[in-house]
C-alpha positions in Angstrom: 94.1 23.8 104.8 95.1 20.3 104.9 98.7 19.8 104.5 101.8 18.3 105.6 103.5 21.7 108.0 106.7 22.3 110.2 106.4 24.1 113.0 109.7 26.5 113.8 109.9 28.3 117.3 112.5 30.5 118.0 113.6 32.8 120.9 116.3 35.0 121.2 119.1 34.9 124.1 117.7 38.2 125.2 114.1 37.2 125.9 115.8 33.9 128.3 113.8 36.4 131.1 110.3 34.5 130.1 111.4 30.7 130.3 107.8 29.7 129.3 107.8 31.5 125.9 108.3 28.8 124.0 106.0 26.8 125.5 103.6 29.5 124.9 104.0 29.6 121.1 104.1 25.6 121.0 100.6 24.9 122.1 99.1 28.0 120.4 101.0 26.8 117.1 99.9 23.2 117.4 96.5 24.4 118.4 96.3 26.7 115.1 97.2 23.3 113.3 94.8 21.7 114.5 91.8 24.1 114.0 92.9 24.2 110.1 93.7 20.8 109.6 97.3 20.9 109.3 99.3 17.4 110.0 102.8 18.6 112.0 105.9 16.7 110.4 108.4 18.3 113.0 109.0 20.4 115.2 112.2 23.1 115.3 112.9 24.9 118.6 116.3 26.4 119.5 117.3 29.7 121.5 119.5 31.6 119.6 119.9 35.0 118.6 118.3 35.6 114.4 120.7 37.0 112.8 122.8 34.9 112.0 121.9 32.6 110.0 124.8 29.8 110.1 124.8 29.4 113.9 121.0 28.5 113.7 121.5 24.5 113.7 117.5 24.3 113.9 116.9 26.5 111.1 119.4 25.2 108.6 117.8 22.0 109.0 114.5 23.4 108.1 115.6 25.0 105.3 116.6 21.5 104.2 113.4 19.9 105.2 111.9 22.8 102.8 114.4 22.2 99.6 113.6 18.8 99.9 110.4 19.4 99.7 109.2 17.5 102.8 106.7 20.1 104.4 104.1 22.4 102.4 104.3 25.1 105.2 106.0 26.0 107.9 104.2 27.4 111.3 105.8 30.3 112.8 104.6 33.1 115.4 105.7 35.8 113.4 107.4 36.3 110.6 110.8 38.0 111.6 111.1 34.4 114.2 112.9 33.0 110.7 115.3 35.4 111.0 116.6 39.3 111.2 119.9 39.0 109.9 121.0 41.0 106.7 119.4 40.7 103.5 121.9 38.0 102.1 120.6 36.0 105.0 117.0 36.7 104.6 117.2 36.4 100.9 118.8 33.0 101.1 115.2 32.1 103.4 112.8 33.5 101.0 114.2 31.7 98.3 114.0 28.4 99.8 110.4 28.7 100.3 110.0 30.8 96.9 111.8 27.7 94.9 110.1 25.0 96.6 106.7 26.7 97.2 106.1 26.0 100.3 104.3 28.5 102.2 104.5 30.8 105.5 102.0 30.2 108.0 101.1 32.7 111.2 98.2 33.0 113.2 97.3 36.0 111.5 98.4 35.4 107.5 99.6 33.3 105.5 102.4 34.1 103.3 102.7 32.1 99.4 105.3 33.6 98.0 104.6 32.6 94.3 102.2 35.8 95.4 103.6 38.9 94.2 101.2 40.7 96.6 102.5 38.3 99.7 106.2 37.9 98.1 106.6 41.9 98.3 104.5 41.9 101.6 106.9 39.3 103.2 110.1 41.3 101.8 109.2 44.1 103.6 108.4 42.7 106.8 111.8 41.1 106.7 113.2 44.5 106.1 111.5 46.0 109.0 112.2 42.9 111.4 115.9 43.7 110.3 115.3 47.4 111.1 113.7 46.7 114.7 116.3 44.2 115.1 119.1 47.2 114.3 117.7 49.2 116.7 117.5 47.3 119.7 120.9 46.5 119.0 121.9 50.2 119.3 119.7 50.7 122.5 121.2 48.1 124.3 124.5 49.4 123.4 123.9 53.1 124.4 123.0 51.5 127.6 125.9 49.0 128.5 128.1 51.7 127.5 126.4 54.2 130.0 126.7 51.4 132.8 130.4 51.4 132.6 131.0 55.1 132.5 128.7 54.7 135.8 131.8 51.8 136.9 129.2 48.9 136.6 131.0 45.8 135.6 128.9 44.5 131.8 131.4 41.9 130.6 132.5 38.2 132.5 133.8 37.9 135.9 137.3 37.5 135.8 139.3 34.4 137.8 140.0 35.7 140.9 136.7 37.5 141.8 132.7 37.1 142.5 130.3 38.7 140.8 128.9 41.5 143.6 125.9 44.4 143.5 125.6 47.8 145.0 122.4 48.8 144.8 121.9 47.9 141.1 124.6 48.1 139.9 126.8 45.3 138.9 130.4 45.0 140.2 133.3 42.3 141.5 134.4 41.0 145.1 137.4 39.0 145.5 137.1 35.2 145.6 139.7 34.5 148.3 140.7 31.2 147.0 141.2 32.2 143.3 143.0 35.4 144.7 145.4 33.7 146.4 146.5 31.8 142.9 146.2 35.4 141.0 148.9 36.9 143.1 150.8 33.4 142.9 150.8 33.6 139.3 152.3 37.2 139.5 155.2 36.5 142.4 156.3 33.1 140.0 156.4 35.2 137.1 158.5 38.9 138.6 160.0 36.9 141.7 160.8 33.4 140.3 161.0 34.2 136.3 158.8 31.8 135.9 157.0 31.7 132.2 153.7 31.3 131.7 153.8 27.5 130.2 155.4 26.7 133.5 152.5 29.0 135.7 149.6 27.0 133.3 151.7 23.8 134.7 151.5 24.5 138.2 148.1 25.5 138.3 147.2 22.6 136.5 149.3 20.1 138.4 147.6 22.3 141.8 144.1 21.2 139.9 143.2 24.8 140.2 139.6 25.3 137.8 140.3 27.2 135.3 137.2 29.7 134.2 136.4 28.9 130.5 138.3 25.3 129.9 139.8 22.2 131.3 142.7 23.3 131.7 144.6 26.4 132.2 147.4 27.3 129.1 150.0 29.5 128.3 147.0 31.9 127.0 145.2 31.7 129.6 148.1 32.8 131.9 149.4 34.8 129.5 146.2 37.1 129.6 145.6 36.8 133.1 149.1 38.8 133.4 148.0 41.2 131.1 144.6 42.4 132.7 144.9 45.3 134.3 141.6 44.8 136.6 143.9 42.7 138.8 144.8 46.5 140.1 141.4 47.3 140.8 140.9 49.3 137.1 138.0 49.2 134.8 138.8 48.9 131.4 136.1 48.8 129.0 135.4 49.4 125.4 139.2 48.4 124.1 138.2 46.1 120.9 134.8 45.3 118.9 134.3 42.1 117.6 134.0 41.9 113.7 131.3 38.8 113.2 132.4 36.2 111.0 130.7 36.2 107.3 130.5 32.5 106.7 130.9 29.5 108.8 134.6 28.9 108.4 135.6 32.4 109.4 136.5 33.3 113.1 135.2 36.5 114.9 138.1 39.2 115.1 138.6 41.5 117.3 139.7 45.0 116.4 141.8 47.1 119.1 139.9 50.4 119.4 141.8 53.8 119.6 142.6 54.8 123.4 140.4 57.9 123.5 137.1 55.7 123.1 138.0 53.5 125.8 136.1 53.7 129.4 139.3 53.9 132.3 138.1 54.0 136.2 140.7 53.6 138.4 139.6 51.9 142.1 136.9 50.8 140.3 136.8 47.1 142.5 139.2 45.8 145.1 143.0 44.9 144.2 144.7 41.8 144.3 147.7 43.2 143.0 149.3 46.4 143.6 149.9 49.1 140.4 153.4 48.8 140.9 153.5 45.0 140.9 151.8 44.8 137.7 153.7 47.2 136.0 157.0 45.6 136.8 154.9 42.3 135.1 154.4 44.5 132.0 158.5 45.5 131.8 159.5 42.4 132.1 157.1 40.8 129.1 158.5 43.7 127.2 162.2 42.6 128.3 161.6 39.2 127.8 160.1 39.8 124.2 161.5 39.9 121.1 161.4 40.3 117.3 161.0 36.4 115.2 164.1 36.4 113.9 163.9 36.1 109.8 160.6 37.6 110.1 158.8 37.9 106.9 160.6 34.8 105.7 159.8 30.9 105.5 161.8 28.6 107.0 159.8 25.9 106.7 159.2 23.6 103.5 156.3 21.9 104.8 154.4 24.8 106.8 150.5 24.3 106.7 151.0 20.9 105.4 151.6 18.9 108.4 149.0 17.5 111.0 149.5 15.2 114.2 148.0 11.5 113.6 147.0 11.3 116.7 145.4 14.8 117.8 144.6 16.3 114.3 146.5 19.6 114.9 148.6 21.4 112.9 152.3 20.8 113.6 154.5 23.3 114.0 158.6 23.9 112.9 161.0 24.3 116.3 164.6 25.4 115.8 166.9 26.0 119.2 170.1 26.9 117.2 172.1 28.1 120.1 171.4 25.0 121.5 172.6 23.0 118.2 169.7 21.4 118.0 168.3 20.9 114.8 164.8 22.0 113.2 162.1 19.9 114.0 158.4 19.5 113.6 156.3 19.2 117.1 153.1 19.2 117.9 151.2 21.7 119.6 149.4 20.0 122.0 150.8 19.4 125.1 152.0 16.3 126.0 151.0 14.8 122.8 153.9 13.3 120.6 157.6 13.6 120.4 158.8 16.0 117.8 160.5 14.6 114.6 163.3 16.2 112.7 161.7 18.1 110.3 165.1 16.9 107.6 163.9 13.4 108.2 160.1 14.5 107.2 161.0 16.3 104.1 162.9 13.4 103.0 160.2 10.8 103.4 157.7 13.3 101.9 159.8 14.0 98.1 160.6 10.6 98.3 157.0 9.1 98.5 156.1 11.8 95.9 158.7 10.7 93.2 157.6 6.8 93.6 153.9 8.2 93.1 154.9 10.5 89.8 157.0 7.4 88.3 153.8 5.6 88.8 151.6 7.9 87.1 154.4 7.8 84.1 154.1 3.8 83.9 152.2 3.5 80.6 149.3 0.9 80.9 149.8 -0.2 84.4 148.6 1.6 87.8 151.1 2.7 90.2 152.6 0.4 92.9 151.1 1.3 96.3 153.2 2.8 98.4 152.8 2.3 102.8 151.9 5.3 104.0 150.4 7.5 101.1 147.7 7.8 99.8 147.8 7.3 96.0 145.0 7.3 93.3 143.7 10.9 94.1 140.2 10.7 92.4 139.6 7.5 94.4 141.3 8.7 97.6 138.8 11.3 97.4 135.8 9.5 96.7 136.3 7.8 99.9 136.6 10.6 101.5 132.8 11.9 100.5 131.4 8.8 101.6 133.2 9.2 105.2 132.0 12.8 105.1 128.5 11.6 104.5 128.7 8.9 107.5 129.6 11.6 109.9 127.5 13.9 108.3 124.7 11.6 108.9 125.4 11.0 112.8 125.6 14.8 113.6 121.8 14.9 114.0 122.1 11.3 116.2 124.8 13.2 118.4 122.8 16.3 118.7 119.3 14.8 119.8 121.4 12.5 122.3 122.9 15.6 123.7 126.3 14.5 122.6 126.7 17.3 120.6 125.4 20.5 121.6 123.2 23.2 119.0 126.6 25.3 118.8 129.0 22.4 118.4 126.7 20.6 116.0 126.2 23.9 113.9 130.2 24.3 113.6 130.8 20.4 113.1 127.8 20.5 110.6 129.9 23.9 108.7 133.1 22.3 108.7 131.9 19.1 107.0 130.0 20.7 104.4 132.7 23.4 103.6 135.1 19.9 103.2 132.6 18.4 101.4 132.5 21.0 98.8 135.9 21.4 98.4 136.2 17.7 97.3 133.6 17.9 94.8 135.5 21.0 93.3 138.7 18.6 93.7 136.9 15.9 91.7 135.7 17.9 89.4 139.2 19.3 88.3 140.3 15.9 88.3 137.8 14.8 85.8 138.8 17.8 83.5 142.6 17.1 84.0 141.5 13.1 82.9 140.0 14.3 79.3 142.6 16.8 78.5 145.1 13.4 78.8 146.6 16.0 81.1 149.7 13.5 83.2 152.3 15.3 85.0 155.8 14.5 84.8 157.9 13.7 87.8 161.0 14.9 86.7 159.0 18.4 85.5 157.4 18.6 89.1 160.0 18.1 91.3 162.9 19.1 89.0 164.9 21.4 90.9 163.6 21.3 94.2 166.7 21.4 96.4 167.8 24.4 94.6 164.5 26.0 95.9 164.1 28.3 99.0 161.7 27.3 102.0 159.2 29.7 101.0 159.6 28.4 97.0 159.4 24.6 98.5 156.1 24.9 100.0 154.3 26.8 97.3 155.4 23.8 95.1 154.2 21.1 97.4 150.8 22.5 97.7 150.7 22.3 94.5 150.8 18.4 94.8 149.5 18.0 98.6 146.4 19.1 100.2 147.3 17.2 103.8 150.4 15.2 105.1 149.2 13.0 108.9 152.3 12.3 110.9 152.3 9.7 112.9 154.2 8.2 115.9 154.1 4.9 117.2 153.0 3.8 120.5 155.2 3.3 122.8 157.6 5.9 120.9 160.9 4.4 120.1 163.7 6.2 119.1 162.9 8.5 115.8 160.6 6.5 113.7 157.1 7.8 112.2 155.5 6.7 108.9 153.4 9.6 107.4 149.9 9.5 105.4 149.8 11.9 102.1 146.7 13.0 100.9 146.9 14.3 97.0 145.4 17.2 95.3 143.4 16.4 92.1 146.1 16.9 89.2 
């Protein structure tokens, strides 16, 4: 054949079992390349379920190998190895390989889909890959589900247990140690009135190892005290998962109706008695109660606002029995000092109305001003060429190991969803320049204070896609400069 090929090798998290088939498909890929003369460019190997396409970090940088048009073919096993999601997914794969004609090589065909014969032969292999996919699914399913009714335990071990077998059959046996700190979490919160920040502290302070992350949280308690295995019950089939659509989204989970859950009671051994953990149960419910003003924004800047020094979103606080007045802290624990959020709102209108006098300064550019970021289109442009940069050391982090396949596919997401929402910004900006479109201060911010919270924020989105707070170090009394980054308008 004699051309330049990639070779792709795939195996799904179900077929882990055989740890040497990849190996397998390596050396009789490379050996197929050899006997027809083809000169391998790269090699892609990742284990990872196919269907979807997004959390493939391997495949998406094929398919950009492909556009490019750096390979002529690509060497797979089989078909349905590029994928067996749905048809959006396998359309967007034929595609590539249709628009840059670059053609699909297995040891028993080879697919050019300028073809018509091989481009309709190739669709419905994918459809039947998809199918077979579908139905394994299904099987599986039928048989997890027929496990638990049987009281086998399918999902994680829990803190606090072991995973055990009888016979076949999975189940749980207590882990002593983590016990102990199970039924400690439960006397501190019915016996002491403990909440669970203060539990999360403890533990953490105890350097007790959390299951799933560094540290334990006021989740992590908070679900802990809510799991009714604790008793000794197995509860199964309470939610399904909704799979996210597009990089950005998050997987939901939707409650299922009681009659379709799975309830065995006695199922493993206690650490906890039933009347212990209901009395946990009552006392959430006690302690809980309605968000006062629900429905309604109290908070000017909400969704604007990130921590300087962590990156996450800050949030509004307001102890008014305490006379303490509304302030903006930030999530993370430990992090930085709330600031009033008066103080922040202030600082913010007033950067903005030195910024729109600016723009209204015939002939001359506006003064810059510490702290915000003026000149949008340019602001912007910078931005892209950071994105790039980082862009460009993902694949450094990820073949160092830095980075893992599912971190660098997320990382790799978020920076091309950013990146494509500055172009779009850029792009209204140019628009806005030929119209001779230039807003007025006074038209813009006329009228704010008369404005409700909710009011207040939909106008400053308008103006502000981000707002960095930041606090400096060592803290002193109230001071913070902030960082505004424009919309294009």
């Amino acid at each position: 054949m004699d051309m330049t090929a990639a070779v792709y090798l795939r195996k799904s998290r179900a077929e882990e079992g055989d740890p040497d088939a990849l190996h397998r498909h390596r050396e009789t890929l490379l050996a197929f390349a050899q006997e027809h003369q083809m000169a391998v460019a790269e090699i892609f190997e990742e284990i990872v379920s196919g269907e979807s396409l997004y959390l493939r970090p391997q495949m998406l940088r094929l398919l950009e190998g492909v556009q490019e048009g750096r390979f002529e073919a690509v060497l797979c096993m089989d078909i349905d190895r590029l994928g067996r999601g749905d048809m959006a997914s396998q359309g967007i794969i034929l595609d590539s390989f249709r628009s840059a004609a670059c053609k699909i090589v297995t040891p028993r065909r080879v697919y050019d889909l300028s073809n018509e014969m091989d481009e309709t032969y190739s669709e419905f292999e994918a459809f039947m890959a998809r199918q077979e996919y579908k139905m394994i699914v299904r099987r599986m399913r039928r048989g997890v589900m027929a496990a638990a009714r049987e009281g086998a335990h399918v999902t994680e071990v829990p803190f606090g247990y072991v995973r055990a077998w009888e016979g076949k059959r999975p189940t749980l046996a207590l882990h002593p140690e983590e016990a102990s700190w199970v039924q400690t979490a439960f006397s501190l919160y019915t016996g002491q009135g403990q909440g669970c920040q203060k539990i999360a502290d403890l533990f953490n302070a105890a350097q007790v190892p959390a299951k799933k992350s560094a540290q334990w949280s006021r989740t992590s308690i908070w679900k802990m005290l809510h799991n009714p295995v604790y008793t000794g019950t197995w509860l199964y089939n309470r939610s399904k998962w909704q799979k996210r659509k597009k990089p950005e989204d998050k997987n939901k989970s939707i409650p299922r109706p009681p009659e379709e859950w799975i309830c065995m009671e006695n199922a493993f051994p206690a650490i906890v008695s039933k009347e212990q953990f209901q009395l946990t149960q009552e006392l959430f419910q006690s302690r809980s109660h309605s968000p006062s003003h629900a429905g309604r924004r109290k908070n000017p800047l909400a969704g604007l606002v990130y921590c300087g020094l962590c990156g996450a979103k800050m949030q509004r606080q307001h102890q008014e029995s305490k006379g303490i007045a509304p302030c903006l802290r930030c999530p993370t624990r430990g992090c930085s000092p709330s600031v009033p959020l008066e103080q922040v709102e202030q600082a913010v209108l007033l950067a903005l109305t030195h910024h729109l006098a600016g723009l209204q300064t015939a002939g001359a550019p506006p003064e810059p001003k510490e702290g915000v970021l003026i000149g949008a289109a340019e602001s912007l442009e910078k931005e892209l060429v950071r994105l790039e940069s980082q862009k460009a050391r993902l694949h450094d982090f990820l073949e160092r190991e830095i980075y893992t396949p599912e971190v660098f596919a997320q990382r790799r997401s978020i920076l091309e969803a950013r990146e494509k929402e500055i172009k779009e910004q850029l792009g209204q900006l140019c628009q806005r320049e030929e119209k001779k479109e230039a807003p007025s201060g006074a038209s813009v911010l006329e009228g704010y204070a008369a404005l409700d919270a909710e009011q207040k924020n939909q106008l400053l989105k308008t103006l502000i896609r981000r707002i960095d707070l930041i606090r400096p170090s060592p803290v002193s009394s109230r001071s913070f400069s902030i960082s505004i980054t424009l919309r294009g308008f």
